[in-house]
C-alpha positions as CSV (number, residue, x, y, z in Angstrom):
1,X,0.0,0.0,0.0
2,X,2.9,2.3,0.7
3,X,4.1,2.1,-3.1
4,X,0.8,3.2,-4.2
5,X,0.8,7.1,-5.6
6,X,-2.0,9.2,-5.0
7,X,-4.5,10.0,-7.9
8,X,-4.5,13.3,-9.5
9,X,-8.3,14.0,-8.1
10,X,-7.0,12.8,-4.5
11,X,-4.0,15.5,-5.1
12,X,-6.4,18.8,-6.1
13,X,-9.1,17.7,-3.7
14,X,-6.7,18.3,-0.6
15,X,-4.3,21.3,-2.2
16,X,-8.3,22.7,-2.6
17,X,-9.1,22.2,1.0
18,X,-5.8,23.6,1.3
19,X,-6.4,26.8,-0.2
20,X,-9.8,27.8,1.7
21,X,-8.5,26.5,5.1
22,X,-5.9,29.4,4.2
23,X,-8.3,31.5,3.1
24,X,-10.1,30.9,6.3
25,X,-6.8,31.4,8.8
26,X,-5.8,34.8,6.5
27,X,-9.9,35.9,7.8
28,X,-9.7,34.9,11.4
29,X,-6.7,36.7,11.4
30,X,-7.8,40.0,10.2
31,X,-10.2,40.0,12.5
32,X,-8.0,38.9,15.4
33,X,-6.1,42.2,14.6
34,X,-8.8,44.0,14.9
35,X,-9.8,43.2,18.2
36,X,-6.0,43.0,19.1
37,X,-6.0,47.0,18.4
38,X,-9.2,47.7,20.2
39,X,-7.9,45.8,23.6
40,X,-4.8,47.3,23.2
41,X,-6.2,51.0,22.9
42,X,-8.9,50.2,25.7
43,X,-6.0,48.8,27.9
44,X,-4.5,52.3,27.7
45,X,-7.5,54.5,28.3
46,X,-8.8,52.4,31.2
47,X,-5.0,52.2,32.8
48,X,-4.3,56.5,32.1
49,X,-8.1,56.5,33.7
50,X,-7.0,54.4,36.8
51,X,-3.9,56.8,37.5
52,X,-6.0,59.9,37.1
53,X,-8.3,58.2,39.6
54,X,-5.2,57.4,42.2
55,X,-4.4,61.1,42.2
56,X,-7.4,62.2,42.6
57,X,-7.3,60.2,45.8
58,X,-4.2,61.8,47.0
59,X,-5.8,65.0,46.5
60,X,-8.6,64.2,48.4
61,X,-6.8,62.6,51.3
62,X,-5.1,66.0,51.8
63,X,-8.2,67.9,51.4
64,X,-9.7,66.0,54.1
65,X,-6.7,66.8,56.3
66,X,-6.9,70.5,55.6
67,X,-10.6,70.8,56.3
68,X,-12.1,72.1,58.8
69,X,-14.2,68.6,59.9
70,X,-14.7,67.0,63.3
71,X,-11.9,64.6,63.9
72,X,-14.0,61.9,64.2
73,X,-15.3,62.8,60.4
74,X,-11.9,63.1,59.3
75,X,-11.3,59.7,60.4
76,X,-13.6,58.1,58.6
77,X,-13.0,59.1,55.5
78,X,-9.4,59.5,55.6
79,X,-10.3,55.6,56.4
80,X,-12.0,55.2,53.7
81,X,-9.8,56.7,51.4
82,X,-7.1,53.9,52.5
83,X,-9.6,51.6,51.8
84,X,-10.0,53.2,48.3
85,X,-6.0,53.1,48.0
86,X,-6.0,49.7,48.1
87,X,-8.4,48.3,45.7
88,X,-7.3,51.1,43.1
89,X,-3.1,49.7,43.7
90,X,-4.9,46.1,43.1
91,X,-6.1,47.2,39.3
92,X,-2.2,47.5,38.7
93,X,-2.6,43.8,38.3
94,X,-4.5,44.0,35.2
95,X,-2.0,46.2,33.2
96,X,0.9,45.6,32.0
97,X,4.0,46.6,34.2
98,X,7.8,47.0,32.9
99,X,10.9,46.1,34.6
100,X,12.7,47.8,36.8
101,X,15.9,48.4,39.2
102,X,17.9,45.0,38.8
103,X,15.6,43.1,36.8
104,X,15.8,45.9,34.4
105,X,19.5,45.6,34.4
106,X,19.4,42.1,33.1
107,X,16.8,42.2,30.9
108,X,16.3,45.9,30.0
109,X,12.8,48.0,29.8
110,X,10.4,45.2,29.0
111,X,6.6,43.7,30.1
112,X,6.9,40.8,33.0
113,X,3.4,41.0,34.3
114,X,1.8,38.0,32.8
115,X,-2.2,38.7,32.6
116,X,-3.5,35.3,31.4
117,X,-3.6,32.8,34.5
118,X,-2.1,29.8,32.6
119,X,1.2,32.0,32.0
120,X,1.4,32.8,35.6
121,X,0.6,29.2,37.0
122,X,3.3,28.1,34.2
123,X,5.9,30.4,35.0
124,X,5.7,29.3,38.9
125,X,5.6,25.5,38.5
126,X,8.7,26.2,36.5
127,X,10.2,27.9,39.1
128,X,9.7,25.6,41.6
129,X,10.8,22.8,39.4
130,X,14.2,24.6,39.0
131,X,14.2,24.9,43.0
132,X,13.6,21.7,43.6
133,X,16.3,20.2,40.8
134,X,18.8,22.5,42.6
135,X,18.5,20.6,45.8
136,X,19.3,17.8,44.6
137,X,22.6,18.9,42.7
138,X,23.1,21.1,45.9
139,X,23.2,18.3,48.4
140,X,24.9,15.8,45.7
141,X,28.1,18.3,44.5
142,X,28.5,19.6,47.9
143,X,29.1,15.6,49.2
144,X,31.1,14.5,46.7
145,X,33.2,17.5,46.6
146,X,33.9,17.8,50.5
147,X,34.6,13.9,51.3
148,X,35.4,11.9,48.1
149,X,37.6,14.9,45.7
150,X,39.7,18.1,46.5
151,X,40.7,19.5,43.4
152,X,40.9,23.1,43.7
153,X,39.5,23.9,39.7
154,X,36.5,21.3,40.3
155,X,35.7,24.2,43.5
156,X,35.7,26.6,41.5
157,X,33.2,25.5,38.3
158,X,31.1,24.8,41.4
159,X,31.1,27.9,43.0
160,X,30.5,29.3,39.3
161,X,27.6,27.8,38.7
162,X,26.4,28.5,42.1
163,X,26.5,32.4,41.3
164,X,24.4,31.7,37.7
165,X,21.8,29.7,40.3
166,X,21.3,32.5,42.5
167,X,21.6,35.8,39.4
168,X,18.6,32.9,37.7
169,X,16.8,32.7,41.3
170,X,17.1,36.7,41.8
171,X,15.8,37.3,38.4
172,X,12.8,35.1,38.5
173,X,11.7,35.8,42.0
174,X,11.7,39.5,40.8
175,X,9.2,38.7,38.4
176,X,7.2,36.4,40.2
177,X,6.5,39.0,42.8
178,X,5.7,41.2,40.1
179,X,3.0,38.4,39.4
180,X,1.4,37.9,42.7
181,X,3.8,35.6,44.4
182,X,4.1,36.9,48.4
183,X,8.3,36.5,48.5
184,X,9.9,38.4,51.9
185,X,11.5,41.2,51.3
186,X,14.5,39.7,53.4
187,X,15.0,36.7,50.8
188,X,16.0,39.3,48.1
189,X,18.0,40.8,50.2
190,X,19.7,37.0,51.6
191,X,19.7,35.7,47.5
192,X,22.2,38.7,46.8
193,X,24.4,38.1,50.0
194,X,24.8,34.4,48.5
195,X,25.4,35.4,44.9
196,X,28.4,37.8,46.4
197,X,29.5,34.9,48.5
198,X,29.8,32.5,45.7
199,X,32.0,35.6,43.9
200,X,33.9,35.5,46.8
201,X,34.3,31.4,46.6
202,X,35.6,31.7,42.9
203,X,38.2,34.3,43.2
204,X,40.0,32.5,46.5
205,X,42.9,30.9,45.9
206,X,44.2,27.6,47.0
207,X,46.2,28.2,50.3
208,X,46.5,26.7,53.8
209,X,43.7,29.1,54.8
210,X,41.1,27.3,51.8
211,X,42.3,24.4,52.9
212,X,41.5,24.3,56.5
213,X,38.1,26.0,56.0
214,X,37.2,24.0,52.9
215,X,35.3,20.9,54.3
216,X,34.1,22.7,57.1
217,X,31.8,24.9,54.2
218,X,31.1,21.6,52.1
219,X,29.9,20.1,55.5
220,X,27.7,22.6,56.3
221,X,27.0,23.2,52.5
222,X,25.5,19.6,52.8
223,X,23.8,19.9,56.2
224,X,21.8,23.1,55.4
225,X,20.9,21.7,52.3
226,X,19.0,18.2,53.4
227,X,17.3,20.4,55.9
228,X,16.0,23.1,53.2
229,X,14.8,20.4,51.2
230,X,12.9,18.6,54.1
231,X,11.2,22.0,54.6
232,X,10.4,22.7,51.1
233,X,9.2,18.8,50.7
234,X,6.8,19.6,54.0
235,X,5.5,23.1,52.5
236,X,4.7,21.6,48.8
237,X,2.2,19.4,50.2
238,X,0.7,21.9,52.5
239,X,0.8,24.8,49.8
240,X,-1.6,22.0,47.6
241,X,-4.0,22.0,50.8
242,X,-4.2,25.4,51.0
243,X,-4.5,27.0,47.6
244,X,-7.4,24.2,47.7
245,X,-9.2,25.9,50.4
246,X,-8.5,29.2,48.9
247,X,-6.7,30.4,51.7
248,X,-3.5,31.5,49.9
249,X,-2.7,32.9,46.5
250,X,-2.3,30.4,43.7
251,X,0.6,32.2,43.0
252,X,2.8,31.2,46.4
253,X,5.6,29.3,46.1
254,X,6.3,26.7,48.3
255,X,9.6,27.2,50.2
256,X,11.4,29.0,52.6
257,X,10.6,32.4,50.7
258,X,6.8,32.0,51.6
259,X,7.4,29.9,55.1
260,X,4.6,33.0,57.0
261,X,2.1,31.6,55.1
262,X,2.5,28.1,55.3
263,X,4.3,27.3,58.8
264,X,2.7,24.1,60.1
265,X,3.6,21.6,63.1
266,X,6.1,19.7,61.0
267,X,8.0,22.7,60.2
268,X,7.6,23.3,63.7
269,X,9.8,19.9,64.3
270,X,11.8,21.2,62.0
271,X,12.6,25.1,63.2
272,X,15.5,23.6,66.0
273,X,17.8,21.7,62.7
274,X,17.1,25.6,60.9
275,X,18.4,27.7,64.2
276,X,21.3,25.1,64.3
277,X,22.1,25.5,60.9
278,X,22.4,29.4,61.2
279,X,24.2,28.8,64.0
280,X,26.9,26.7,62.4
281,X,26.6,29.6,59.8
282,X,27.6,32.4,62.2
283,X,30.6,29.7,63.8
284,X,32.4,29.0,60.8
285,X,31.8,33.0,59.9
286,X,33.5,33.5,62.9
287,X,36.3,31.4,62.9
288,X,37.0,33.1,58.8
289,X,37.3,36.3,60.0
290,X,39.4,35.0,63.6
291,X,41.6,33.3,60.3
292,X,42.1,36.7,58.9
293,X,43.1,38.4,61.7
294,X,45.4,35.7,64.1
295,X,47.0,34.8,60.3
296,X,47.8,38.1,59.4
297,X,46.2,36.8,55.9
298,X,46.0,40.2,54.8
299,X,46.1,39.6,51.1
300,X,43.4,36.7,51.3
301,X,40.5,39.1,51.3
302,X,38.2,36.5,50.7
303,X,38.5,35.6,54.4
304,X,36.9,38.2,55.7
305,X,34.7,39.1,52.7
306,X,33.2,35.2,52.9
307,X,33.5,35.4,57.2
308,X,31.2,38.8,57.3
309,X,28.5,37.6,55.0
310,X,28.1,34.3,56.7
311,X,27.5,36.4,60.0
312,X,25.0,38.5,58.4
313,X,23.2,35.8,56.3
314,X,23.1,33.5,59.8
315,X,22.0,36.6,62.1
316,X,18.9,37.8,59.3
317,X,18.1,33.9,59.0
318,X,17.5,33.3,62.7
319,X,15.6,36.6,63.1
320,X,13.4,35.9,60.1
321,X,12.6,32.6,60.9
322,X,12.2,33.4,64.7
323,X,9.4,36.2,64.2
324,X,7.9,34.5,61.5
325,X,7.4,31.1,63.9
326,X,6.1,33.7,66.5
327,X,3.9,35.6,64.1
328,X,2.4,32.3,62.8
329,X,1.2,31.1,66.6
330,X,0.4,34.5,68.2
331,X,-2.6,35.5,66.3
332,X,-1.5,38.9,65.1
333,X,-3.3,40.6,62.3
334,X,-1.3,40.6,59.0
335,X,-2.7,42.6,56.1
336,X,-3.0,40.0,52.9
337,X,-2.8,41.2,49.4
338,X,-5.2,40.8,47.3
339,X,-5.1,37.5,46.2
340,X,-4.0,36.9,42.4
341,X,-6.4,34.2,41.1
342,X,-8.5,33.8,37.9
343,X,-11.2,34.9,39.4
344,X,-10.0,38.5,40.3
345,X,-8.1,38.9,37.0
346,X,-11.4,38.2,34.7
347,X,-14.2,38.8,37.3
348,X,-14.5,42.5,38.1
349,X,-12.1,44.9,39.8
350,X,-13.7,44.8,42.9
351,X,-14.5,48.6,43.6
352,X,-16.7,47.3,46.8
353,X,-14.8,44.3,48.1
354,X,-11.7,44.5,50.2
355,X,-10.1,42.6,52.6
356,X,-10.2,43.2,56.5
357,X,-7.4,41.6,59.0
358,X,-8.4,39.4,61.6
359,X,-7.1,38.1,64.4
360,X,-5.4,34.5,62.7
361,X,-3.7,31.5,64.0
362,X,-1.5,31.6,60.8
363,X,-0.2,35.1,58.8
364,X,-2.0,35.2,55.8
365,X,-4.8,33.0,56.7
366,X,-7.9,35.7,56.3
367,X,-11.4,34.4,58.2
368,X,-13.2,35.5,55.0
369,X,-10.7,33.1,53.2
370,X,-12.0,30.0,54.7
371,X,-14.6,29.1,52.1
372,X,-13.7,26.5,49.5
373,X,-13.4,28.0,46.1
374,X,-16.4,26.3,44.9
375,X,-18.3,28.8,47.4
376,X,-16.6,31.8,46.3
377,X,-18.2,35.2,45.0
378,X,-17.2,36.4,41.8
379,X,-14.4,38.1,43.2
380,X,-11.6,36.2,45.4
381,X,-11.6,39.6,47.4
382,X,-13.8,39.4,50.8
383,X,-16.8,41.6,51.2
384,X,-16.2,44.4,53.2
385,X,-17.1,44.2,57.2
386,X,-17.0,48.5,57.7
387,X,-19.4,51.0,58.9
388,X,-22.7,51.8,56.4
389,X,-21.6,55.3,56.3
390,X,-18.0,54.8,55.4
391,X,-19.5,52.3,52.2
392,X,-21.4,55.2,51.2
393,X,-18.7,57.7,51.4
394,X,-16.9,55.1,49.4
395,X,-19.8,54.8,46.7
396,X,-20.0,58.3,46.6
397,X,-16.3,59.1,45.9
398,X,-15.6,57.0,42.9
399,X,-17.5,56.4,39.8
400,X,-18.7,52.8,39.7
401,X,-15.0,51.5,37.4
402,X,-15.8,48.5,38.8
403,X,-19.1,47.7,36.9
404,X,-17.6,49.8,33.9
405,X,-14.4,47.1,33.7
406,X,-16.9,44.6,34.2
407,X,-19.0,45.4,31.1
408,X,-16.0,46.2,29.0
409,X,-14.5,42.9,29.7
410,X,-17.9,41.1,29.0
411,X,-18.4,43.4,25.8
412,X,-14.8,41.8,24.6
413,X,-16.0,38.7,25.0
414,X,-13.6,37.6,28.1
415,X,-15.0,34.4,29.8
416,X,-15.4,34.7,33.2
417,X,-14.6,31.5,35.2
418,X,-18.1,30.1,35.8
419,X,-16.5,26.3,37.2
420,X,-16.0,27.6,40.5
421,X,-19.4,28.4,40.7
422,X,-22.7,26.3,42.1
């Protein structure tokens, strides 16, 4: 059958088919132009309409404070206007935002806020993929390099790749916060510290000084590393449990970065191998920069370049980790961003719907969050709890924008996400 040729009527009738299903594509793509042009253009005049609006907001807050109202008048609306702030800082989500500082740096002036949910959800998994494939090289090269092989050049192409890790790691958390992922401010600040550590690493030379203080890092390199990946094993499965109950964004990632959001009884067991880790951290810190000085190793600046980060890096560490595991079982109010699900990127801009703190046995964890998704509103943002007055203050202030992005988006023919719903 396979030496058989084709008739000459078989031939035209598919180049035929051919030719309209071209036809066809060439159509749908005029139009998809079309309406590419129009989102575009209404992108623009709903995002220069959403700045106006946020400085008209500032204008009124200082109004208010310059009035002559009762304090108690002020109050409330300079309350309101807060609340105001914050669902017109949340539309920022639906717009496109350009890079910045040192993302921009790397990558120059260019979109990283991904607005379809897929994208977002993609661009996480990846991350955490790339996390979690990193442990496992971590633990392995540190090993093998600190008990079984000490050659001096294999060190170094380690250490090298370590500083691509953490300049990949930097970059992408960059843009995942961008994107709705809740990363501590400290974690930038401790991925940086490790990126000029593994600099330092590189450029040291091989001397009696490397020598002596070379297993003792592989040692801890290895010991730090099993625990990290215990932690982030014990935060996957309870990031799964609750993004289920639509407690936390979608968008978390499940590691230390996140660890106030998802701090649980086994990380509890865990928190005493993390405070000993730091503390081997700060020891062999320590004993670099005792090196430096009882050695007189002045030209081996690396000593006490490597020796003052590990201080640091241990000292931020255990404070971190401390008041997050006494934030997580003291109750105390933590304010929770809007959350970035499907939902609130193609259900409505939620002009009436905020969220209100609440005394929690976990930060992050919102009362008003406890509902499954399949009992969720239209909007992943909880109704509001304030004062009748303030709410009409609030309707009063602001054109409805909410029910004008809403019928814009329906007009375009965005689907909202009906699954969820009963």
């Amino acid at each position: 059958m396979s030496g058989v040729k084709p008739s000459k009527d078989f031939v035209e009738m598919h180049y035929k088919a051919l030719l309209e299903e071209q036809e066809e594509c060439e159509k749908e793509l005029v139009h998809y132009r079309q309406v590419l042009k129009e989102y575009h253009q209404l992108q623009e005049s709903i995002d220069q309409k959403c700045q106006k609006h946020r400085k008209q907001l500032e204008a009124t807050k200082k109004l208010i404070k310059n009035s002559d109202m009762l304090e108690s008048e002020k109050a409330e609306k300079l309350n309101a206007i807060s609340e105001l702030k914050t669902v017109s800082n949340s539309w920022r989500s639906l717009f496109p935002c350009e890079s910045k500082g040192f993302l921009a740096y790397f990558i120059g002036t260019a979109n990283v806020r991904m607005l379809k949910p897929s994208e977002r959800l993609n661009y996480k998994m990846e991350y955490n993929v790339f996390r979690q494939n990193y442990s496992y090289i971590f633990i392995f090269f540190n090993f093998v390099l600190g008990f079984l092989f000490n050659y001096h050049l294999l060190d170094i192409l380690w250490f090298g790749w370590n500083v691509t890790f953490y300049l990949a790691v930097s970059l992408r958390e960059r843009i995942l916060r961008v994107n709705g992922s809740h990363i501590r401010g400290w974690w930038k600040i401790h991925h940086m510290c490790c990126l000029f550590f593994c600099c330092g690493l590189v450029a040291w030379f091989d001397s009696p000084q490397y020598q002596e203080m070379r297993q003792s890092l592989y040692a801890v390199g290895v010991y730090t590393g099993v625990v990290q990946f215990l932690q982030a094993k014990y935060q996957m499965s309870r990031l799964y449990t609750l993004v289920s109950l639509g407690k936390v964004s979608e968008m978390d990632v499940p590691n230390r970065d996140s660890t106030p959001l998802h701090w649980s009884i086994n990380m509890t067991l865990l928190l005493p191998f993390l405070l000993f880790g730091y503390f081997l951290q700060f020891y062999l810190g320590f004993k670099m920069c005792m090196l430096y000085i009882t050695r007189q190793a002045y030209k081996e600046w690396n000593l006490i370049f490597i020796g003052a980060i590990f201080i640091f890096l241990s000292i931020g560490n255990t404070f971190a980790t401390t008041i997050t595991f006494v934030k997580s079982h003291g109750g105390k109010k933590v304010n929770y961003a809007i959350e970035w699900t499907s939902q609130f990127l193609y259900g409505g801009s939620g002009i009436t719907e905020r969220l209100t703190p609440s005394p929690i046995s976990s930060p992050g964890l919102n009362h008003h969050h406890s509902r499954t998704p399949s009992s969720a509103s239209s909007s992943s943002i909880p109704p509001s709890s304030s004062s009748s007055s303030s709410s009409d203050f609030v309707t009063s202030l602001i054109p409805h924008h909410s029910s004008q992005l809403s019928s814009q988006e329906s007009s375009r023919g965005i689907k909202i996400d009906s699954k969820k719903k009963n």
